[in-house]
PDB file of the backbone (N, CA, C, O) and the ligand in Angstrom, with CONECT records:
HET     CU  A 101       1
ATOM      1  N   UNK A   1     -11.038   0.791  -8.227  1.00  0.00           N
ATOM      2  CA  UNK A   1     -10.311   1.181  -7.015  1.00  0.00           C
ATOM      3  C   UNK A   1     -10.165  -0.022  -6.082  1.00  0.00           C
ATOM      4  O   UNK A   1     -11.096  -0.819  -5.968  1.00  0.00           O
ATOM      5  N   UNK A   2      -8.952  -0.179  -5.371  1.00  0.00           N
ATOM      6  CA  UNK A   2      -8.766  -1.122  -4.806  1.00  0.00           C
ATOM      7  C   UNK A   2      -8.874  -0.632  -3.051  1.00  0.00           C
ATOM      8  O   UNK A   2      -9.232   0.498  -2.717  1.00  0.00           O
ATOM      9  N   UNK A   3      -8.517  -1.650  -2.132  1.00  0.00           N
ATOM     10  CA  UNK A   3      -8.783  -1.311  -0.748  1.00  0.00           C
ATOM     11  C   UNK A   3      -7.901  -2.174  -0.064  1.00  0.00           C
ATOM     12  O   UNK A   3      -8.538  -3.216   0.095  1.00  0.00           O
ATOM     13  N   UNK A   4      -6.456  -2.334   0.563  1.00  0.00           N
ATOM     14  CA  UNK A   4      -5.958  -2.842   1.191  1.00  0.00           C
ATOM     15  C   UNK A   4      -6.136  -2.693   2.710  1.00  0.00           C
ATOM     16  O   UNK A   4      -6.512  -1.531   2.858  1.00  0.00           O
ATOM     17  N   UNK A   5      -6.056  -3.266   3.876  1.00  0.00           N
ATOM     18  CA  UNK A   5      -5.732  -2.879   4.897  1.00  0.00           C
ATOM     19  C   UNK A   5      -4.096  -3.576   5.485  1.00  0.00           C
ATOM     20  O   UNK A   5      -3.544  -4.676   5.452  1.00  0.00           O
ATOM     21  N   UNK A   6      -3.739  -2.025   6.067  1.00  0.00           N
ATOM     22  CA  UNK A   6      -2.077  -2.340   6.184  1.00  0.00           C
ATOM     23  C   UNK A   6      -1.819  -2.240   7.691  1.00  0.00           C
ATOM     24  O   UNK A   6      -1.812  -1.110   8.181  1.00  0.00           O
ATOM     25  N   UNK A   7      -1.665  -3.007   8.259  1.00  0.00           N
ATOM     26  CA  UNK A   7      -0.836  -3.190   9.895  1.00  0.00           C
ATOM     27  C   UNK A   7       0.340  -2.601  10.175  1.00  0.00           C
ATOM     28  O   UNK A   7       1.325  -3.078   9.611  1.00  0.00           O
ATOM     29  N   UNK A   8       0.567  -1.254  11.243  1.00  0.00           N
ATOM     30  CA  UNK A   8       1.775  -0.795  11.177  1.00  0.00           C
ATOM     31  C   UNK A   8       2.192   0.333  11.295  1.00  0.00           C
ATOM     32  O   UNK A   8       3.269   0.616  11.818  1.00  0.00           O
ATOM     33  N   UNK A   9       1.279   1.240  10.758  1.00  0.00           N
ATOM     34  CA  UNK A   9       1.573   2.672  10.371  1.00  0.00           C
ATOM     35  C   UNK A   9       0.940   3.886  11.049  1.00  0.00           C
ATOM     36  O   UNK A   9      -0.221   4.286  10.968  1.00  0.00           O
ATOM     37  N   UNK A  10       2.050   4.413  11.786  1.00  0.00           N
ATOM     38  CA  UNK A  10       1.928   4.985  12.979  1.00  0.00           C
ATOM     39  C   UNK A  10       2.052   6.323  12.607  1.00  0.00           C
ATOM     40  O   UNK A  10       1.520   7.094  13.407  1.00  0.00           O
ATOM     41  N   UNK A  11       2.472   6.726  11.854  1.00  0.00           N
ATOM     42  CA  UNK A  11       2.722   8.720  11.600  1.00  0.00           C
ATOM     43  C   UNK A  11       2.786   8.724  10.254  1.00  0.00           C
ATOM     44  O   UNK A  11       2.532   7.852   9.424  1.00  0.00           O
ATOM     45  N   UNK A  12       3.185   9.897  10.158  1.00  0.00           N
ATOM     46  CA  UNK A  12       3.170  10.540   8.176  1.00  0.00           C
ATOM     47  C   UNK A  12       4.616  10.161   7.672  1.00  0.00           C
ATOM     48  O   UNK A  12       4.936  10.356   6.499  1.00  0.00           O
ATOM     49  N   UNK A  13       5.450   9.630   8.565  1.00  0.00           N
ATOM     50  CA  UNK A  13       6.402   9.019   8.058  1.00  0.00           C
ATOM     51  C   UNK A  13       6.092   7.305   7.232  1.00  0.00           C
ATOM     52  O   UNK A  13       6.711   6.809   6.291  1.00  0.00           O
ATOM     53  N   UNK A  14       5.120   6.831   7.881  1.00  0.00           N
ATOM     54  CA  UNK A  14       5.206   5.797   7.717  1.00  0.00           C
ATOM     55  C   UNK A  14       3.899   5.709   6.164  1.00  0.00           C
ATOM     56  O   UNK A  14       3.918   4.930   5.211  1.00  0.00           O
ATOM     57  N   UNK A  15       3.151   6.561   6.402  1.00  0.00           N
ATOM     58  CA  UNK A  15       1.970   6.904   4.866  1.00  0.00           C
ATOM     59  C   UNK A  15       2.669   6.968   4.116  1.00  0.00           C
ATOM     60  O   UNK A  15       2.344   6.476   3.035  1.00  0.00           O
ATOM     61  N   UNK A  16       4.436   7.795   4.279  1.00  0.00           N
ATOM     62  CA  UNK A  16       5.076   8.158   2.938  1.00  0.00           C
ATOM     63  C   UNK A  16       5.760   7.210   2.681  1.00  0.00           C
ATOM     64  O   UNK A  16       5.998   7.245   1.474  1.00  0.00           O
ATOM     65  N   UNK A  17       6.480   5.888   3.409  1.00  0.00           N
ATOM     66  CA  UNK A  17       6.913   5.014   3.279  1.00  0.00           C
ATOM     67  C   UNK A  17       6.189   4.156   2.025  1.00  0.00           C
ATOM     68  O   UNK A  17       6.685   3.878   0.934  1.00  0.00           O
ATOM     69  N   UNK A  18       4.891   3.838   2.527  1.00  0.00           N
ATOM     70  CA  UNK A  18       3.982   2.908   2.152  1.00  0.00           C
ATOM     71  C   UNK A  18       3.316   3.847   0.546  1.00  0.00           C
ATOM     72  O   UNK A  18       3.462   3.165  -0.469  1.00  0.00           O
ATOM     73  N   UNK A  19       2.860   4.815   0.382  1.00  0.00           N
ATOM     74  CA  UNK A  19       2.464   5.488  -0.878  1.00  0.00           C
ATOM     75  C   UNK A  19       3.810   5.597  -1.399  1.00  0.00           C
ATOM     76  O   UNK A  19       3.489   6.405  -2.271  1.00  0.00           O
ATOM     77  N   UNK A  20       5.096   5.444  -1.590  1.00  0.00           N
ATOM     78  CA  UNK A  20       6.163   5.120  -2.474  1.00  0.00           C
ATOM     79  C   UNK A  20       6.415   3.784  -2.282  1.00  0.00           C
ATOM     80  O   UNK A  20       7.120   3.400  -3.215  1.00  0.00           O
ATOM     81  N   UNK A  21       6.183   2.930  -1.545  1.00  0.00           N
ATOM     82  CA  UNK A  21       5.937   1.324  -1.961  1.00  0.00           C
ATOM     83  C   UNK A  21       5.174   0.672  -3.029  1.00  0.00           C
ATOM     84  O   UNK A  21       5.431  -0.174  -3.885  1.00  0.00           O
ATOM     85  N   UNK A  22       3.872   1.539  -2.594  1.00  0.00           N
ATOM     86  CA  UNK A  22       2.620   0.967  -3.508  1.00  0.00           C
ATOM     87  C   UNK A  22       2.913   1.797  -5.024  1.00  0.00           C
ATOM     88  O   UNK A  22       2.522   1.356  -6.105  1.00  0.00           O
ATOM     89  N   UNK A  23       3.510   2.799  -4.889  1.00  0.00           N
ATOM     90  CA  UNK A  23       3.594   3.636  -6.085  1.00  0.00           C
ATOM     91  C   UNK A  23       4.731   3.196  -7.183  1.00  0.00           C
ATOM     92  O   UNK A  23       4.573   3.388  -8.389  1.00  0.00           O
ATOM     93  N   UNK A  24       5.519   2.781  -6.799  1.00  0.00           N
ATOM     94  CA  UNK A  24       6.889   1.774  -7.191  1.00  0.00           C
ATOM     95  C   UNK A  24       6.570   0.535  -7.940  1.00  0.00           C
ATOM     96  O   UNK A  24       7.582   0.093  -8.483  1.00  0.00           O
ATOM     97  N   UNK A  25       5.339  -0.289  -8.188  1.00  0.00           N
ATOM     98  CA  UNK A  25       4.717  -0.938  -8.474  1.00  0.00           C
ATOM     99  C   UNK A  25       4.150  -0.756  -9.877  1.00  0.00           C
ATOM    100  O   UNK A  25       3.320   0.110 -10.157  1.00  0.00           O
ATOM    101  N   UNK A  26       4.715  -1.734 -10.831  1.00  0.00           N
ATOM    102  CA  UNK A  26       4.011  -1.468 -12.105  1.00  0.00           C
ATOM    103  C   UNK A  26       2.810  -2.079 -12.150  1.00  0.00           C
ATOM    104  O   UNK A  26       2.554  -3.252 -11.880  1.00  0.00           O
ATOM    105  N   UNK A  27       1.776  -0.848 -12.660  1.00  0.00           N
ATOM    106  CA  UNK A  27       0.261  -0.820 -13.281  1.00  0.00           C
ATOM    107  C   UNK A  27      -0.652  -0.579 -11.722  1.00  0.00           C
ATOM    108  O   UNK A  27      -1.783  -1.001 -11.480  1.00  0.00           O
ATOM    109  N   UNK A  28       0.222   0.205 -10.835  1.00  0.00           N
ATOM    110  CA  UNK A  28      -0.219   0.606  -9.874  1.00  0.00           C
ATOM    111  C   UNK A  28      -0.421   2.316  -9.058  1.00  0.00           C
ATOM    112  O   UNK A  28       0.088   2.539  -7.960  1.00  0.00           O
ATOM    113  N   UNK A  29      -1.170   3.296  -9.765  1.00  0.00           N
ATOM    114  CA  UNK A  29      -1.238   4.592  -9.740  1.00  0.00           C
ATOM    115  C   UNK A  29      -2.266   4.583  -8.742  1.00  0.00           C
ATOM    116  O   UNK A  29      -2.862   3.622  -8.256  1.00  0.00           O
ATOM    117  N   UNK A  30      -2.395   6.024  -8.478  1.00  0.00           N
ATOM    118  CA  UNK A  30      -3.221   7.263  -7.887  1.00  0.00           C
ATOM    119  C   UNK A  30      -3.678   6.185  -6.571  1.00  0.00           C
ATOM    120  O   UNK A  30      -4.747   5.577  -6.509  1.00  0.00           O
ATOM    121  N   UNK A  31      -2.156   6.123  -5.192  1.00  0.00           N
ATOM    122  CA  UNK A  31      -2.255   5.976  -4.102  1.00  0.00           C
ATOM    123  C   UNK A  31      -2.452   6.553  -3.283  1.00  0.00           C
ATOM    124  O   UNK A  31      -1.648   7.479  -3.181  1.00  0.00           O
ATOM    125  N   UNK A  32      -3.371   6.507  -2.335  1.00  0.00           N
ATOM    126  CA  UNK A  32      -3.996   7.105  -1.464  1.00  0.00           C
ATOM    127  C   UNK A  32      -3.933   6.494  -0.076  1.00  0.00           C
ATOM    128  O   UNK A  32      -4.458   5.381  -0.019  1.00  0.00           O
ATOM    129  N   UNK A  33      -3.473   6.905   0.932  1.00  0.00           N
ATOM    130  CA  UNK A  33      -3.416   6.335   2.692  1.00  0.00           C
ATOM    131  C   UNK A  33      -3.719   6.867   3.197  1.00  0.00           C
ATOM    132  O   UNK A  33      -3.394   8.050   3.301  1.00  0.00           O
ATOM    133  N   UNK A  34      -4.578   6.239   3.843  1.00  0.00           N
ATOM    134  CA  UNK A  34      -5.796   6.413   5.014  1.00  0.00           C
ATOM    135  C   UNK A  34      -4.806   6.233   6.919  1.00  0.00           C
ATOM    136  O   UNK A  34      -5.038   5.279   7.662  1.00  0.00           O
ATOM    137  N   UNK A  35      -4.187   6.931   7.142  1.00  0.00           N
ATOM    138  CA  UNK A  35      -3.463   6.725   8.528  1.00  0.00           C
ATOM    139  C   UNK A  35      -4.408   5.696   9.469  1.00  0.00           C
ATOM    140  O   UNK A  35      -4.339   4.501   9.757  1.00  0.00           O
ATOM    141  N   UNK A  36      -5.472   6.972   9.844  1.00  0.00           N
ATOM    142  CA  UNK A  36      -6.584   6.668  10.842  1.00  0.00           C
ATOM    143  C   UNK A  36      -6.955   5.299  10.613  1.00  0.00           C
ATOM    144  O   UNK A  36      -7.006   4.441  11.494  1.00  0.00           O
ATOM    145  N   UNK A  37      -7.280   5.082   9.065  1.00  0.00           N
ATOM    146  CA  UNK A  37      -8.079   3.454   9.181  1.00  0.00           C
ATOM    147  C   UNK A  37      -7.477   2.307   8.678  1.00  0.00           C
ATOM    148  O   UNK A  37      -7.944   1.203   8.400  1.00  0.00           O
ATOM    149  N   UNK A  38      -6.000   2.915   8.593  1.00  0.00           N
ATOM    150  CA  UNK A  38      -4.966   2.014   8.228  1.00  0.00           C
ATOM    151  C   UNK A  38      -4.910   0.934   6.947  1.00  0.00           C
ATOM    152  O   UNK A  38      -4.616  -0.257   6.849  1.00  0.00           O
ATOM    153  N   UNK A  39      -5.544   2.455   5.595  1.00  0.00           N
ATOM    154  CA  UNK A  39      -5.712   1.735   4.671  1.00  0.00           C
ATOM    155  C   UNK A  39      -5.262   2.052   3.166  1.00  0.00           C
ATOM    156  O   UNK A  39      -5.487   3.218   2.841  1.00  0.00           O
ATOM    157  N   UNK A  40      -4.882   1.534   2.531  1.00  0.00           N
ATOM    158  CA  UNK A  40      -4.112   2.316   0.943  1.00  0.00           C
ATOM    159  C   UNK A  40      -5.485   1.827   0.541  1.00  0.00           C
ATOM    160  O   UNK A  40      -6.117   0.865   0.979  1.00  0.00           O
ATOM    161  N   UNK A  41      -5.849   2.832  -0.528  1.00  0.00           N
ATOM    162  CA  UNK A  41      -6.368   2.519  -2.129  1.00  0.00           C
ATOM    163  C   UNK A  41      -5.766   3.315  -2.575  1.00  0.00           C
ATOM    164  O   UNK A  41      -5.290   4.355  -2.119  1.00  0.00           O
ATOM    165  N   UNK A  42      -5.738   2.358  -4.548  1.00  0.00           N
ATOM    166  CA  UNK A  42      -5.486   2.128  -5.599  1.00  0.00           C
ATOM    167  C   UNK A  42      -5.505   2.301  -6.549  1.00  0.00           C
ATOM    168  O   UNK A  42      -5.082   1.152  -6.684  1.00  0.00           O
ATOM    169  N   UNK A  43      -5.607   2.742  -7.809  1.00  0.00           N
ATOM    170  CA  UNK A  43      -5.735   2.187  -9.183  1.00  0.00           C
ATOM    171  C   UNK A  43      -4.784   0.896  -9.748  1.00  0.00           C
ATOM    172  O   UNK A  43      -3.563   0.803  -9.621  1.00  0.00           O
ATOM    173  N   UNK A  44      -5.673  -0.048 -10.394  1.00  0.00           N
ATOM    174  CA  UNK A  44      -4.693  -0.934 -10.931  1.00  0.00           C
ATOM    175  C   UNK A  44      -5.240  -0.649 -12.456  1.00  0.00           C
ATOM    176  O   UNK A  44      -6.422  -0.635 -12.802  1.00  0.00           O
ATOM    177  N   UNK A  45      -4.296  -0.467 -13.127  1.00  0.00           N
ATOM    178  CA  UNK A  45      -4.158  -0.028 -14.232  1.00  0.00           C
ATOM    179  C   UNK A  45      -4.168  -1.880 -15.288  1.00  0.00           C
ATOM    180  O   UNK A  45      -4.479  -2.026 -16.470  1.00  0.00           O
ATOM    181  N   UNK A  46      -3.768  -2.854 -14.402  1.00  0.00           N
ATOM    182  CA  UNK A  46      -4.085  -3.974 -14.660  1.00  0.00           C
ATOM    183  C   UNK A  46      -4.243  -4.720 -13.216  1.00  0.00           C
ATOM    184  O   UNK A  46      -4.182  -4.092 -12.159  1.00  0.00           O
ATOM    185  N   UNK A  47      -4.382  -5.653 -13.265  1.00  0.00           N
ATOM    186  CA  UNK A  47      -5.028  -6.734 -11.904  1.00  0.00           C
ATOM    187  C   UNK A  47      -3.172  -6.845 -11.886  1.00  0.00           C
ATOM    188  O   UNK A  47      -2.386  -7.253 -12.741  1.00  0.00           O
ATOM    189  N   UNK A  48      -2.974  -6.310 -10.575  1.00  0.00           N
ATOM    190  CA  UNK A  48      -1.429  -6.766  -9.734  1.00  0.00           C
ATOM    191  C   UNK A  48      -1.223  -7.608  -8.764  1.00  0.00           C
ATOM    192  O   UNK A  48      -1.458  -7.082  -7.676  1.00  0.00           O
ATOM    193  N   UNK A  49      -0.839  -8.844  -8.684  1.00  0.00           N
ATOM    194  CA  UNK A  49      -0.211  -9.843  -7.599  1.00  0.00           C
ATOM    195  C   UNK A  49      -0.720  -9.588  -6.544  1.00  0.00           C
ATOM    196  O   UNK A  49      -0.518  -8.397  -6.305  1.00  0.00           O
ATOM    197  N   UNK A  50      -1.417 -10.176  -5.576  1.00  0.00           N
ATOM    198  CA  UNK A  50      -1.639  -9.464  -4.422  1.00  0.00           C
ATOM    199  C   UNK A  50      -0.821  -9.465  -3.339  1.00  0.00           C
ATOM    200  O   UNK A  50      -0.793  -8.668  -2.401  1.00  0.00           O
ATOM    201  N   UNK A  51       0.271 -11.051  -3.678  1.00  0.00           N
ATOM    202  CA  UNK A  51       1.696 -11.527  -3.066  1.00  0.00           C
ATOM    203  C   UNK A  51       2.309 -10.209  -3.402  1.00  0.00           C
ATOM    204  O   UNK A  51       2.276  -9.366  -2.506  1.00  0.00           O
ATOM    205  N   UNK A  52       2.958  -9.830  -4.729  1.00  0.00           N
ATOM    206  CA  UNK A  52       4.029  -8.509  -5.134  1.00  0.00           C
ATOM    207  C   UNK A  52       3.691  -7.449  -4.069  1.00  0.00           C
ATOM    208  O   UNK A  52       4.615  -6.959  -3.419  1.00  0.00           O
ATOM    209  N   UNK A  53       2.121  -6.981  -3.805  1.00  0.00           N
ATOM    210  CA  UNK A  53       1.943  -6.260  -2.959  1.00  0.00           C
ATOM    211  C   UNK A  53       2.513  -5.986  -2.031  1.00  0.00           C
ATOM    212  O   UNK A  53       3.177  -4.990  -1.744  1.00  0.00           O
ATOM    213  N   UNK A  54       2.059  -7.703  -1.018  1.00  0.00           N
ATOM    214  CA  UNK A  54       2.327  -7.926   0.375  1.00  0.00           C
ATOM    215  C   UNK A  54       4.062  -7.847   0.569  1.00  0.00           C
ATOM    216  O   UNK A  54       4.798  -7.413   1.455  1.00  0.00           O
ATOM    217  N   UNK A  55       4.243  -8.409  -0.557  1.00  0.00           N
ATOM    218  CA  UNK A  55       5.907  -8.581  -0.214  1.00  0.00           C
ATOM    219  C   UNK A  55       6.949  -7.011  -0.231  1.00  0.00           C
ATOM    220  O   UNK A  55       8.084  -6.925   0.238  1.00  0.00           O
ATOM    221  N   UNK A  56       6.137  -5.860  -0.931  1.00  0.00           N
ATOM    222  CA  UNK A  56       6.605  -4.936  -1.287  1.00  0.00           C
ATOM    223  C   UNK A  56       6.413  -4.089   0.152  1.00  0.00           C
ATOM    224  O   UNK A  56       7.299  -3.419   0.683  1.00  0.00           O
ATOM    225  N   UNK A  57       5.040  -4.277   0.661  1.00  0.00           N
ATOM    226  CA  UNK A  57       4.922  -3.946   1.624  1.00  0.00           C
ATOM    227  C   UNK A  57       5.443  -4.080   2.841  1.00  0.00           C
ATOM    228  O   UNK A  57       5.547  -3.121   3.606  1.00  0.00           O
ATOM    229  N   UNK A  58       5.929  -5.623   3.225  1.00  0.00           N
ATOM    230  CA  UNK A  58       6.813  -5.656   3.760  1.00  0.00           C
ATOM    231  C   UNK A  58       8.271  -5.372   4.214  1.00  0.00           C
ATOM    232  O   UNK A  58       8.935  -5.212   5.238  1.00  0.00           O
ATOM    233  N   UNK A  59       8.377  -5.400   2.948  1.00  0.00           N
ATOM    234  CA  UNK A  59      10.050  -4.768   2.516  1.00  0.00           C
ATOM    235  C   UNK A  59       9.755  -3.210   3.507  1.00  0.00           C
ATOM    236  O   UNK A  59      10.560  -2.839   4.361  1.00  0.00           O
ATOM    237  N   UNK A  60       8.679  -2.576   3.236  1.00  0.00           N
ATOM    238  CA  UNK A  60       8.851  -1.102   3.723  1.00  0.00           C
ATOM    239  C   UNK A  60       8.885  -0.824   5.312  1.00  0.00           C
ATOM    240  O   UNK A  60       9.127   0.182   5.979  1.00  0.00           O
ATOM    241  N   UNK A  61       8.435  -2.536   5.720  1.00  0.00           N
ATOM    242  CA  UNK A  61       8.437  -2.186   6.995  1.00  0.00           C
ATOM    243  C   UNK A  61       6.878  -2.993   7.761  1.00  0.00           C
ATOM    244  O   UNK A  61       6.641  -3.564   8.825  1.00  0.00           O
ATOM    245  N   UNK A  62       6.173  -2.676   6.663  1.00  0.00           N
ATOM    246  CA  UNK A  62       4.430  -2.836   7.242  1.00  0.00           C
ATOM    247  C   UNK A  62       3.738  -4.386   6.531  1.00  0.00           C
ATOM    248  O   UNK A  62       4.264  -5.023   5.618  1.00  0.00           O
ATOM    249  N   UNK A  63       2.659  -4.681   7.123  1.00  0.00           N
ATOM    250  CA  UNK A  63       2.228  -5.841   6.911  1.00  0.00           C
ATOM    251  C   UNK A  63       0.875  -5.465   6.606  1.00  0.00           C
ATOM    252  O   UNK A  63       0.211  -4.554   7.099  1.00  0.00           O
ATOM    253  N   UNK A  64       0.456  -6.596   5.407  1.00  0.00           N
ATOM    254  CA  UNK A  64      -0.712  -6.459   4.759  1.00  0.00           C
ATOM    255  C   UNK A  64      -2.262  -7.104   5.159  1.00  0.00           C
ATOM    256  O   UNK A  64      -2.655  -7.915   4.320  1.00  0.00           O
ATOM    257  N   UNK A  65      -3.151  -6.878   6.253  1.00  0.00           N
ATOM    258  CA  UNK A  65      -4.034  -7.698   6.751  1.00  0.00           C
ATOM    259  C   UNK A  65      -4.753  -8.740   5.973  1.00  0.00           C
ATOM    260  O   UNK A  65      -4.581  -9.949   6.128  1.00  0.00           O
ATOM    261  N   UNK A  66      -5.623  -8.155   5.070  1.00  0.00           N
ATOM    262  CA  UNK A  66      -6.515  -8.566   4.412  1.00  0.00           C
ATOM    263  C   UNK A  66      -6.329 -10.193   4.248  1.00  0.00           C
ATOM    264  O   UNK A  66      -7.145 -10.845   3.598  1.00  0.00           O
TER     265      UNK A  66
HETATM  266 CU    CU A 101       5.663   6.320  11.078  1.00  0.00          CU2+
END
């Protein structure tokens, strides 16, 4: 299981943004967002880019702390 922290995400609009970002992602299942602590985990089904991430994430709008 993985643990990102994501900058950005203000309502359940923006969880659903970001769990079809991260989900869109090959070898990247069973996403989970944390609103309150402003955090996705993961399965990586293989070790994924952590750039592809950030950049995917961005695209949606939100920025990746870590
Ligand atoms: Cu929102």
């Amino acid at each position: 299981m993985t643990t990102i922290k994501i900058k950005g995400m203000s309502c359940q609009h923006c969880v659903m943004a970001v769990t079809k970002a991260l989900g869109a992602i090959e070898n990247i299942k069973d996403v989970r967002v944390d609103l309150q602590k402003g955090e996705a985990t993961f399965t990586e089904l293989k070790p994924v880019d952590r750039r592809q991430i950030s950049e995917r994430i961005k695209k949606a709008g939100f920025e990746v702390v870590n």
